[in-house]
C-alpha positions as CSV (number, residue, x, y, z in Angstrom):
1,X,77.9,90.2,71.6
2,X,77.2,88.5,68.3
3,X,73.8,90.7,67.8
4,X,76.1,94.4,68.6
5,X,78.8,92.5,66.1
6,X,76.0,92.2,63.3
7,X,74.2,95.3,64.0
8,X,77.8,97.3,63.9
9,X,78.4,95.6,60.3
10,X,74.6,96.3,58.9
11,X,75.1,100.0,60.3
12,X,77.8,100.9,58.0
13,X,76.3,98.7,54.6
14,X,75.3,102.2,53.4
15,X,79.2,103.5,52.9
16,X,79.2,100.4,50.3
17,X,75.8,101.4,48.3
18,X,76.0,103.7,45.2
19,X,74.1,106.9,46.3
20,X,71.5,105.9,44.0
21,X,70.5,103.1,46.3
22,X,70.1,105.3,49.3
23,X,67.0,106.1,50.5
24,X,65.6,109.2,50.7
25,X,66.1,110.4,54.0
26,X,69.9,109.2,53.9
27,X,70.0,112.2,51.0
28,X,68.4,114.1,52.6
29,X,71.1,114.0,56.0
30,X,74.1,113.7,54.0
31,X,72.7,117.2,52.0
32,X,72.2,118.7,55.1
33,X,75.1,118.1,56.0
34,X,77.5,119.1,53.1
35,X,78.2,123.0,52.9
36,X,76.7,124.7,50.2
37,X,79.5,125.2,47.9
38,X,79.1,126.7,44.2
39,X,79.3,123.8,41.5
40,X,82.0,123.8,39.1
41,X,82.0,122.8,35.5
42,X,81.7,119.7,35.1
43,X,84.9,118.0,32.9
44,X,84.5,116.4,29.9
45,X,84.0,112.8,30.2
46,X,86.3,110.6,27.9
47,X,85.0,108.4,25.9
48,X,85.3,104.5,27.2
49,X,86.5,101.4,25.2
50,X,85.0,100.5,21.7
51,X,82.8,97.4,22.7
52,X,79.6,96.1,23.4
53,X,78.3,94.1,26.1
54,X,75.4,91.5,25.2
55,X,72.4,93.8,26.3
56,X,69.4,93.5,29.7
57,X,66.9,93.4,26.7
58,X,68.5,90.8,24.5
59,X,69.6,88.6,27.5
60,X,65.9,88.7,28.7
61,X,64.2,87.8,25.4
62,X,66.7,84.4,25.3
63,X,65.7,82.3,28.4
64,X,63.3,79.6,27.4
65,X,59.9,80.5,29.4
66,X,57.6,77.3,29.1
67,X,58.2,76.2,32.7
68,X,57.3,80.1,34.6
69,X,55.6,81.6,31.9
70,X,58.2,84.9,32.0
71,X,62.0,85.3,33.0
72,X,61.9,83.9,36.9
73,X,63.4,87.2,39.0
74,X,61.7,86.6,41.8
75,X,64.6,89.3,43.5
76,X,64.6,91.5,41.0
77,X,68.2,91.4,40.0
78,X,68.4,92.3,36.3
79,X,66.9,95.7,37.3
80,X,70.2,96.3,39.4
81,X,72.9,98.0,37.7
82,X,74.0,97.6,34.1
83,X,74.2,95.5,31.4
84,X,77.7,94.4,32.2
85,X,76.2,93.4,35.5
86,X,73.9,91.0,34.1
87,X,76.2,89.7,32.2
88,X,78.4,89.1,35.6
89,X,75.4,87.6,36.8
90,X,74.3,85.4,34.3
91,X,78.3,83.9,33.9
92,X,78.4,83.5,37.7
93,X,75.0,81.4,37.7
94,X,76.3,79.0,35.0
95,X,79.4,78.8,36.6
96,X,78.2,78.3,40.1
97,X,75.7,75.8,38.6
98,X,78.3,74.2,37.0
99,X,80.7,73.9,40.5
100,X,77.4,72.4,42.1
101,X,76.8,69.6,39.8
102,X,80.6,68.5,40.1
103,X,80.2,68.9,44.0
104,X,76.7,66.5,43.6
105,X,78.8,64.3,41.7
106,X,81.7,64.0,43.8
107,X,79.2,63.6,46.6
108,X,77.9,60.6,44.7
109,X,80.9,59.0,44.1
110,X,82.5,58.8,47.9
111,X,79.2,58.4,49.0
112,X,79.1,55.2,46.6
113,X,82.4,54.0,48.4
114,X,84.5,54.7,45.2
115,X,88.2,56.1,45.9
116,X,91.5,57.1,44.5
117,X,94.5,53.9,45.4
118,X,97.0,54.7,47.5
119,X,98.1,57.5,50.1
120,X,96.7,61.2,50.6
121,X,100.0,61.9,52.7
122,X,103.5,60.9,52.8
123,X,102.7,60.4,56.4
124,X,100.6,57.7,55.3
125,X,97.4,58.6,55.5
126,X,95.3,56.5,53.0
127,X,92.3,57.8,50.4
128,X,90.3,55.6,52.0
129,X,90.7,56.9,55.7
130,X,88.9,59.7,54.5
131,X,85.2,59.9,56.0
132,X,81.9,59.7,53.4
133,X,80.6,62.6,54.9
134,X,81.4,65.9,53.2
135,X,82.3,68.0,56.0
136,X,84.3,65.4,58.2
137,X,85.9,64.6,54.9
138,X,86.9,68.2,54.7
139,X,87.9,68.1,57.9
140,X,89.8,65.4,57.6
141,X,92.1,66.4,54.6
142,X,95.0,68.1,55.6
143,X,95.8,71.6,54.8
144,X,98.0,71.7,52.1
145,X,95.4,69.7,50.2
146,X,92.9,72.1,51.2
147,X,95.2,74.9,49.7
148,X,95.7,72.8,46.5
149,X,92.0,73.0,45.9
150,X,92.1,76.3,46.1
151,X,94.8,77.0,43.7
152,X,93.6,74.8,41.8
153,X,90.1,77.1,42.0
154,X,92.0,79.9,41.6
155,X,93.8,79.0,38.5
156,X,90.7,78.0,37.0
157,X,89.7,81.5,37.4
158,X,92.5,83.1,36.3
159,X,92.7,81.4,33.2
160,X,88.8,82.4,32.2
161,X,88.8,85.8,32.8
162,X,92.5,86.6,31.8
163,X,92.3,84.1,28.5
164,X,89.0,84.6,27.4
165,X,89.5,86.1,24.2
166,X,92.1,83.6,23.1
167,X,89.7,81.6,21.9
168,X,87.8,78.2,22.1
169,X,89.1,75.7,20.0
170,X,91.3,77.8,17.7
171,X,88.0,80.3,17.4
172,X,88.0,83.6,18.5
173,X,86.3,84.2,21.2
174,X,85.1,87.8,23.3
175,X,85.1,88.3,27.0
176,X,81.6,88.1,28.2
177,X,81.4,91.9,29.1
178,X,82.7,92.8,26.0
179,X,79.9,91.1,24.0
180,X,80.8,87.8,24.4
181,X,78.4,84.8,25.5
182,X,78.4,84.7,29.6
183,X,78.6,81.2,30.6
184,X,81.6,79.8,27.8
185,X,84.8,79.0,29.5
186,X,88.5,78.8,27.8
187,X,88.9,75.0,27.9
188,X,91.3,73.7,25.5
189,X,89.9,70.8,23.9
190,X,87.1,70.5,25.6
191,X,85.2,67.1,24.8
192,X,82.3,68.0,21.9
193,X,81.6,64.7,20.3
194,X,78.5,66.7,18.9
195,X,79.4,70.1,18.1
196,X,77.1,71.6,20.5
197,X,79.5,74.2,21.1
198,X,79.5,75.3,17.8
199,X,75.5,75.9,17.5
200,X,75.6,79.3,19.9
Protein backbone atom coordinates (compact mmCIF):
# COMPACT_ATOMS: atom_id res chain seq x y z
CA UNK A 1 0.00 0.00 0.00
CA UNK A 2 2.83 2.33 0.91
CA UNK A 3 4.76 1.50 -2.57
CA UNK A 4 1.02 2.36 -4.77
CA UNK A 5 0.97 5.53 -2.13
CA UNK A 6 4.55 6.70 -3.39
CA UNK A 7 4.26 5.69 -6.88
CA UNK A 8 0.67 7.68 -7.12
CA UNK A 9 2.69 10.87 -5.62
CA UNK A 10 5.93 10.43 -8.02
CA UNK A 11 3.34 9.93 -11.03
CA UNK A 12 1.91 13.40 -10.85
CA UNK A 13 5.67 15.28 -9.87
CA UNK A 14 5.52 16.35 -13.53
CA UNK A 15 2.18 18.86 -13.02
CA UNK A 16 4.73 20.67 -10.44
CA UNK A 17 7.91 21.01 -13.04
CA UNK A 18 8.18 24.13 -15.31
CA UNK A 19 7.76 22.67 -18.87
CA UNK A 20 11.29 23.41 -19.35
CA UNK A 21 12.13 20.49 -17.15
CA UNK A 22 10.11 17.99 -19.04
CA UNK A 23 11.57 15.65 -21.00
CA UNK A 24 11.20 15.22 -24.28
CA UNK A 25 8.71 12.71 -24.90
CA UNK A 26 6.41 14.46 -22.12
CA UNK A 27 6.39 17.43 -25.03
CA UNK A 28 6.00 15.55 -27.30
CA UNK A 29 2.39 13.79 -25.67
CA UNK A 30 1.12 16.93 -24.29
CA UNK A 31 1.69 18.46 -28.24
CA UNK A 32 -0.03 15.75 -29.43
CA UNK A 33 -2.41 16.24 -27.55
CA UNK A 34 -3.37 20.02 -27.68
CA UNK A 35 -5.48 21.08 -30.80
CA UNK A 36 -3.74 23.03 -33.23
CA UNK A 37 -4.97 26.40 -32.66
CA UNK A 38 -3.61 29.68 -34.57
CA UNK A 39 -1.18 31.71 -32.15
CA UNK A 40 -2.16 35.06 -31.17
CA UNK A 41 -0.01 38.03 -30.60
CA UNK A 42 1.75 37.86 -27.97
CA UNK A 43 1.05 40.98 -25.30
CA UNK A 44 3.45 43.18 -24.32
CA UNK A 45 5.27 42.24 -21.31
CA UNK A 46 5.54 44.97 -18.49
CA UNK A 47 8.41 45.82 -17.35
CA UNK A 48 9.27 44.30 -13.60
CA UNK A 49 10.69 46.19 -10.50
CA UNK A 50 13.89 48.40 -10.64
CA UNK A 51 16.41 46.03 -8.76
CA UNK A 52 19.09 43.79 -9.00
CA UNK A 53 19.73 40.54 -7.53
CA UNK A 54 23.48 39.61 -6.56
CA UNK A 55 24.23 37.58 -9.85
CA UNK A 56 25.03 33.19 -10.57
CA UNK A 57 28.40 34.62 -11.88
CA UNK A 58 29.40 36.94 -9.08
CA UNK A 59 28.06 34.47 -6.31
CA UNK A 60 30.30 31.71 -7.97
CA UNK A 61 33.51 33.73 -8.20
CA UNK A 62 33.10 34.51 -4.09
CA UNK A 63 33.38 31.04 -2.40
CA UNK A 64 36.83 30.40 -1.12
CA UNK A 65 38.12 27.23 -3.29
CA UNK A 66 41.40 25.93 -1.42
CA UNK A 67 39.70 22.90 0.15
CA UNK A 68 37.78 21.42 -3.59
CA UNK A 69 39.76 23.18 -5.88
CA UNK A 70 36.22 24.73 -7.65
CA UNK A 71 32.72 25.69 -6.24
CA UNK A 72 31.46 22.06 -4.71
CA UNK A 73 27.91 21.38 -6.82
CA UNK A 74 28.12 18.02 -6.69
CA UNK A 75 23.96 18.29 -7.69
CA UNK A 76 24.17 20.77 -9.85
CA UNK A 77 21.95 23.29 -8.31
CA UNK A 78 23.21 26.72 -9.35
CA UNK A 79 22.46 25.68 -12.96
CA UNK A 80 18.63 25.45 -11.80
CA UNK A 81 16.67 28.42 -12.31
CA UNK A 82 17.64 32.07 -11.84
CA UNK A 83 19.69 34.20 -10.04
CA UNK A 84 17.07 34.95 -7.47
CA UNK A 85 17.14 31.21 -6.98
CA UNK A 86 20.56 31.05 -6.01
CA UNK A 87 20.31 33.62 -3.94
CA UNK A 88 17.24 31.62 -2.12
CA UNK A 89 19.63 28.97 -1.98
CA UNK A 90 22.59 30.32 -0.82
CA UNK A 91 20.33 32.29 2.28
CA UNK A 92 18.60 28.94 3.07
CA UNK A 93 22.18 27.11 3.46
CA UNK A 94 23.49 29.74 5.89
CA UNK A 95 20.38 29.72 7.62
CA UNK A 96 19.86 26.01 7.79
CA UNK A 97 23.63 25.81 8.81
CA UNK A 98 23.05 28.19 11.26
CA UNK A 99 19.72 26.22 12.92
CA UNK A 100 22.09 23.16 12.91
CA UNK A 101 24.86 24.49 14.99
CA UNK A 102 22.31 25.82 17.62
CA UNK A 103 20.54 22.25 17.50
CA UNK A 104 24.49 20.65 17.95
CA UNK A 105 24.67 22.95 20.70
CA UNK A 106 21.64 22.43 22.50
CA UNK A 107 22.37 18.76 21.92
CA UNK A 108 25.57 19.37 23.89
CA UNK A 109 24.24 21.10 26.59
CA UNK A 110 21.30 18.53 27.83
CA UNK A 111 23.49 15.97 26.79
CA UNK A 112 26.11 17.57 29.43
CA UNK A 113 23.21 17.36 32.13
CA UNK A 114 22.78 21.21 32.08
CA UNK A 115 19.07 22.54 32.56
CA UNK A 116 16.73 25.41 33.02
CA UNK A 117 15.38 25.54 37.28
CA UNK A 118 12.12 25.05 37.91
CA UNK A 119 8.84 23.69 36.07
CA UNK A 120 8.07 23.02 32.27
CA UNK A 121 4.25 22.86 33.31
CA UNK A 122 1.98 24.23 35.73
CA UNK A 123 1.06 20.68 36.20
CA UNK A 124 4.36 20.30 37.55
CA UNK A 125 6.36 18.72 35.31
CA UNK A 126 10.03 19.72 36.02
CA UNK A 127 13.03 20.76 33.35
CA UNK A 128 14.76 18.07 34.56
CA UNK A 129 12.12 15.19 33.89
CA UNK A 130 12.80 15.80 30.49
CA UNK A 131 14.87 12.81 28.82
CA UNK A 132 18.76 13.57 27.31
CA UNK A 133 17.77 12.00 24.25
CA UNK A 134 16.50 14.39 21.49
CA UNK A 135 13.62 12.63 20.33
CA UNK A 136 12.14 11.28 23.71
CA UNK A 137 12.84 14.78 24.80
CA UNK A 138 10.61 15.87 22.07
CA UNK A 139 8.36 13.55 22.90
CA UNK A 140 8.19 14.33 26.11
CA UNK A 141 7.45 18.17 25.98
CA UNK A 142 4.00 18.87 25.79
CA UNK A 143 2.30 20.38 22.95
CA UNK A 144 1.88 23.84 23.56
CA UNK A 145 5.61 23.96 24.08
CA UNK A 146 6.04 22.27 20.91
CA UNK A 147 3.78 25.03 19.29
CA UNK A 148 5.78 27.78 21.04
CA UNK A 149 8.82 26.65 19.26
CA UNK A 150 7.24 26.97 16.33
CA UNK A 151 5.99 30.38 16.68
CA UNK A 152 8.80 31.22 17.91
CA UNK A 153 10.34 29.78 14.33
CA UNK A 154 7.92 31.36 12.64
CA UNK A 155 8.38 34.74 13.99
CA UNK A 156 11.94 34.50 13.35
CA UNK A 157 10.96 34.19 9.79
CA UNK A 158 8.63 36.67 9.50
CA UNK A 159 10.71 39.27 10.83
CA UNK A 160 13.77 38.43 8.11
CA UNK A 161 12.02 38.42 5.17
CA UNK A 162 9.30 41.11 6.04
CA UNK A 163 12.04 43.53 7.82
CA UNK A 164 14.93 43.04 5.86
CA UNK A 165 15.45 46.26 4.41
CA UNK A 166 14.99 48.10 7.64
CA UNK A 167 18.37 47.78 8.25
CA UNK A 168 21.16 46.17 10.48
CA UNK A 169 22.22 48.32 13.04
CA UNK A 170 20.73 51.65 11.95
CA UNK A 171 22.29 50.74 8.27
CA UNK A 172 20.36 50.19 5.38
CA UNK A 173 20.15 47.19 4.36
CA UNK A 174 18.54 45.30 0.88
CA UNK A 175 16.51 42.14 0.74
CA UNK A 176 18.73 39.45 -0.51
CA UNK A 177 16.81 39.03 -3.88
CA UNK A 178 16.94 42.51 -4.44
CA UNK A 179 20.74 42.71 -4.34
CA UNK A 180 21.30 42.28 -0.92
CA UNK A 181 23.87 39.81 0.81
CA UNK A 182 21.99 36.22 1.25
CA UNK A 183 22.84 34.95 4.54
CA UNK A 184 22.50 38.55 6.88
CA UNK A 185 19.53 38.47 9.12
CA UNK A 186 17.67 41.67 10.83
CA UNK A 187 18.96 41.19 14.38
CA UNK A 188 18.82 44.26 16.40
CA UNK A 189 21.85 44.60 18.20
CA UNK A 190 23.31 41.74 17.36
CA UNK A 191 26.64 41.12 19.47
CA UNK A 192 29.85 42.47 17.12
CA UNK A 193 32.58 43.00 19.58
CA UNK A 194 34.73 43.07 16.37
CA UNK A 195 32.96 44.69 13.61
CA UNK A 196 32.97 41.72 11.42
CA UNK A 197 29.73 42.70 10.26
CA UNK A 198 30.78 45.72 8.95
CA UNK A 199 33.74 44.24 6.66
CA UNK A 200 31.07 42.62 3.91
Amino acid sequence: MKFLLLLSLLAHVSAFMPTSMLSPSSKLFSDAAAPAEDEAPAAPVKAGPAYACITKAEIMSEPNTLEFGSVWDPLGLAEIGSDETLAWFRHAEVKHGRVAMAAFTGWAVVGAGLHLPGDLTRAGLHFADIPKAGLAAWDATPGIGKVQMLVFAGLVEFHDEIFQAKGFNGKESKHYLRGGTPGRNAVPGLYDPFGLSSRR
